[in-house]
Structure formats: structure tokens, C-alpha cells
N, C-alpha and C positions, 0 to 999 in steps of 0.2 A: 544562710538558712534556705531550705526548699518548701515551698509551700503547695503541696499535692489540689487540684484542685476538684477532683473527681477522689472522693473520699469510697473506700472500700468497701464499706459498712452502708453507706446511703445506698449502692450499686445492688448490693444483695439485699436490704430490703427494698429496695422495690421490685425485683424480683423473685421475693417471696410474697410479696403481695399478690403482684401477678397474677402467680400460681395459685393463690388462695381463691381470687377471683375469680379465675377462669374455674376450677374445681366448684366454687361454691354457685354460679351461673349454669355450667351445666348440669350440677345434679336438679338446679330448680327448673331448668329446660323438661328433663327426663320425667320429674313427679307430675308437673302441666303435662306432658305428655299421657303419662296412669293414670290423669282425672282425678289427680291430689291436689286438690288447692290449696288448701290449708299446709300441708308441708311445705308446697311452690312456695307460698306467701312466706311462710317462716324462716324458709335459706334463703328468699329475696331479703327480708328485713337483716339477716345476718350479713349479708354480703352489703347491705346498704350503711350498716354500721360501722365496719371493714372499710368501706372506701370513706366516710365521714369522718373517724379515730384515722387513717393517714394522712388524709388530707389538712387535718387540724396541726396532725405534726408536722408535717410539709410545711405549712403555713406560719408553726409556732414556731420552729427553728429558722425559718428566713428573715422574720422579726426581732431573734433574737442575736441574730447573729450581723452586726454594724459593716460594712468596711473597713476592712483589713490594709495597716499601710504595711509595704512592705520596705524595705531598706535598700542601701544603693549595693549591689551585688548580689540583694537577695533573686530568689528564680523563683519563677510561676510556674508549674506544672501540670499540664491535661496529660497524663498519664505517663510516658516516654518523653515528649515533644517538652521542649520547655523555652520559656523567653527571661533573659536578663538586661534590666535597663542598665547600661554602663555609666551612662551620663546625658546631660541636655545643655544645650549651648542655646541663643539667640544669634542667629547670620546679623551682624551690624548692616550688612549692606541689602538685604533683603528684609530684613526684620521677623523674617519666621524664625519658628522654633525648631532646633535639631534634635532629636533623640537618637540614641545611641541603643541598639539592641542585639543582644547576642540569643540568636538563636541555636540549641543543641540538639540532639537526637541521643538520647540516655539509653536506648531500647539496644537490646543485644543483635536482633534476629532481624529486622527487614529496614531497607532505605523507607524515610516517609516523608511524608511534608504534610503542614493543617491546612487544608484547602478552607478550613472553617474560622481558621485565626481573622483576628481583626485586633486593631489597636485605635485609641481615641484619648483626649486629653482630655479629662473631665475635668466642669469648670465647678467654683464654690457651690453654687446656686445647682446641679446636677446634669446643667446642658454639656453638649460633650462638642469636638472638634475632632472628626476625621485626618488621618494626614493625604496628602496629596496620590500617591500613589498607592493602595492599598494593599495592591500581590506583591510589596518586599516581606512580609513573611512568610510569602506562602515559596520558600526556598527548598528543594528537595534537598534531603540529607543522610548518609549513608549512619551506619552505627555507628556511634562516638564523635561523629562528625560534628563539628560548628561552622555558622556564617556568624559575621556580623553585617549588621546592613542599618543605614543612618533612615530615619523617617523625617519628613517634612510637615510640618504643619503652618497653616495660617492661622496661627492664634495671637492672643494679643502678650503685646511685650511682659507686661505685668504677669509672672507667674506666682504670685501669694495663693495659696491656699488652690492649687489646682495642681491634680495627679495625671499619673500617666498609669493607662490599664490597656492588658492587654487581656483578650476574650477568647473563646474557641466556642463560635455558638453561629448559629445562620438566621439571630433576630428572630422566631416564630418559635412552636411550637416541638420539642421532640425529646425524647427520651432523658436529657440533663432537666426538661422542665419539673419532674416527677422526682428528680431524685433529695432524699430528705437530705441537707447541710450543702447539697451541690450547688455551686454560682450560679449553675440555672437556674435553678427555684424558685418561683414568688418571694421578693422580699429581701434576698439574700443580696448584700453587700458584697462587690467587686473586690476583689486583693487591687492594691495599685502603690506604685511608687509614687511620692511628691516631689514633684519637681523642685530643684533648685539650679537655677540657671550659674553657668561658669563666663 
């Protein structure tokens, strides 16, 4: 199973909001400008109910929507770029954790890489564990191309109840944080495979 993780539908509307926005903003710039207040005021309150009704759904569907486990072979998808966990081992002689991840590049048209990928072992409790070296996903890859590349974590031996997730996001503020059902979104639960050690 592939699990898309920039949903089509969230992408266009929020850029039809956008556009409703910026339209409903300037025409109330233009009326303050004719010394119409009373209209200003009226597409200001419109445009203010506009961004309050998406914002609630922004909000309502990140709420509604849990963490998503995914399965061993299933693939995470930010658009083209995708990651598959193959497997996870514990090094006996290290005692860290190995994950196993197959990176693809599904896109027809240009070589890429996620300079924005990140992966982390989220624990029960929601704290999470970086692995050691953090640019083995960010692998350049031609179309139809795969790497596989192992990640290193110091986590703890016990893996009960803690997943492995992998992110396309730079931690702050930008365009996935706006999108309605996208991982970005306030609230919205992580896709992630659970670990089970071999």
C-alpha cells in the first residue's frame, strides 16, 4: 500500500482560499480607499469568516484524523519521493537500533532528493529519537531510481509500542502547515511503521 501524504484536494483548497483571500482583501483595500467604510467593514467581516470556517476545518480534520500505522513494505509518499521501512534490527554489539529504509524517486521527469526528509523513532509517551546521521535520506535519485540506506539510532533496546516515522517538513512554519488532512497541519497524526525488532 502507498500512503500519499500531500493529499490533492487539501493543496487546492488552500489555494482556493488563498485566492478568495487576497480577492476579498483587496477589493476592502480599494472601498477604504472610495471612503466606503461600511462596505471596507463588510468584505473585512467576510474575509474574516473565510479564514475562521478554514481554519476550524484545518483544525477539525487534524483532530480527527489519529496516527496512521503503516505496514512493513508499506511506502510514505510526499508527492514523487517516497520512503519504505524494510525492516529494524538491534546491533547486539552496539545496542542501537538499525532501520532499514528504501528510498524511491516514482517521478517521471527530473533527478530529486528531500533536502526536507527527516526520520525519528517516536517513543509511547510521543518523545521522539533522531537517528545518528540525519542526510542518509537526503540521497539524490534519478527517475525510477532507489537507494537503500540503514539508519542508526540510540534508542532504547525495548521497542514495545514505539514507531518509526519518516517526515518531509523543516520543523516551523510553511505552506504543509495550512494544508487541510496534510501531516503538516495542526493536530494531524504522523503515518509511521511500528517497530518490531528481528
Amino acid at each position: 500500500m502507498t500512503v500519499q501524504v500531500v493529499p490533492l484536494v487539501g493543496d487546492l483548497l488552500v489555494l482556493l482560499t488563498a485566492a478568495i483571500v487576497l480577492v476579498l482583501f483587496t477589493m476592502a483595500i480599494v472601498q477604504l480607499a472610495r471612503r466606503r467604510t461600511p462596505a471596507a467593514l463588510r468584505l473585512g467581516g467576510v474575509l474574516g469568516g473565510v479564514v475562521v470556517l478554514y481554519g476550524a476545518a484545518l483544525v477539525g480534520v487534524g483532530l480527527a484524523n489519529g496516527p496512521r500505522q503503516l505496514k512493513a513494505g508499506d511506502s510514505k509518499c510526499f508527492d514523487d519521493w517516497c520512503a519504505t521501512m524494510v525492516g529494524a534490527r538491534q546491533d547486539v554489539a552496539t545496542g542501537r537500533l538499525l532501520v532499514g529504509v528504501r528510498l524511491e524517486n516514482r517521478g517521471r521527469g527530473k533527478a530529486m532528493r528531500a533536502d526536507l526528509a527527516r526520520a525519528y523513532v517516536e517513543g509511547p509517551g510521543g518523545g521522539s529519537v533522531a537517528p545518528q546521521d540525519a542526510h542518509e535520506l537526503q540521497v539524490f535519485l534519478r527517475p525510477g531510481e532507489h537507494a537503500d540506506v540503514e539508519l542508526v539510532f540510540d534508542a532504547a533496546p525495548d521497542t514495545s509500542g514505539r514507531r518509526f516515522v519518516v517526515v518531509e517538513d523543516a520543523e516551523t512554519v510553511g505552506p504543509g502547515t495550512f494544508t487541510i488532512g496534510g501531516e503538516g497541519s495542526p493536530f494531524h497524526g504522523k503515518a509511521g511503521w511500528p517497530l518490531v525488532t528481528s
